[in-house]
C-alpha positions, 0 to 999 in steps of 0.5 A: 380579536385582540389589539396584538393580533388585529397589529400583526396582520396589519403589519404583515400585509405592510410587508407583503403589500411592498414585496409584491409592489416591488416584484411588479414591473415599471411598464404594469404599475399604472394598469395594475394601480388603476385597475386596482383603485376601480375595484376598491370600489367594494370599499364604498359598500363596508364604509357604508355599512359602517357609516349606518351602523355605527354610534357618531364616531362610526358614522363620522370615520364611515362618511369619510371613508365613503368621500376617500373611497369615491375619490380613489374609485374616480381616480382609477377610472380617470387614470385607465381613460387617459391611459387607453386615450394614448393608444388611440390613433390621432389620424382621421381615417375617412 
C-alpha cells in the first residue's frame, strides 16, 4: 500500500474514532473503555509477530509494543475490578 493511502485510513479512523466516542454516554465511558482496553489484548499477539519477525528495528518497536500493550490490557482489568468493587454490598450478611 502507499504512504497516501496507509495516511487517509489513519486519518479516517482519527474521525470515526472521536465521532463514536462523543455519541457514548458519560454513564458507559469507563465499562466501554475498559472492556475495550481487556480486549486489546489481541494487540500483544501482532506486537509478537512483529517483535519475531522483524530486523532490529522491528523487533525493538514489536518489544515495545508488547510492554504498552500489557500495560493497556492490565489496566482494563484493574479498571473493570474496581468498577465491580462499588456494587459490592458493604454489609456482612451472617
Amino acid at each position: 500500500m502507499s504512504a497516501i493511502l496507509l495516511l487517509f485510513i489513519f486519518v479516517l479512523a482519527i474521525f470515526l474514532g472521536l465521532e463514536l466516542i462523543t455519541k457514548v454516554p458519560s454513564q458507559l465511558h469507563t465499562p466501554l473503555m475498559s472492556g475495550s482496553n481487556a480486549i486489546s489484548g489481541i494487540t500483544i499477539v501482532g506486537a509478537l509477530l512483529a517483535a519475531g519477525t522483524g530486523g532490529t528495528v522491528g523487533t525493538i518497536l514489536g518489544t515495545l509494543a508488547v510492554v504498552f500493550a500489557t500495560i493497556n490490557v492490565v489496566g482494563g482489568y484493574l479498571v473493570t475490578d474496581r468498577m465491580l468493587a462499588m456494587f459490592k454490598s458493604s454489609r456482612r450478611e451472617e
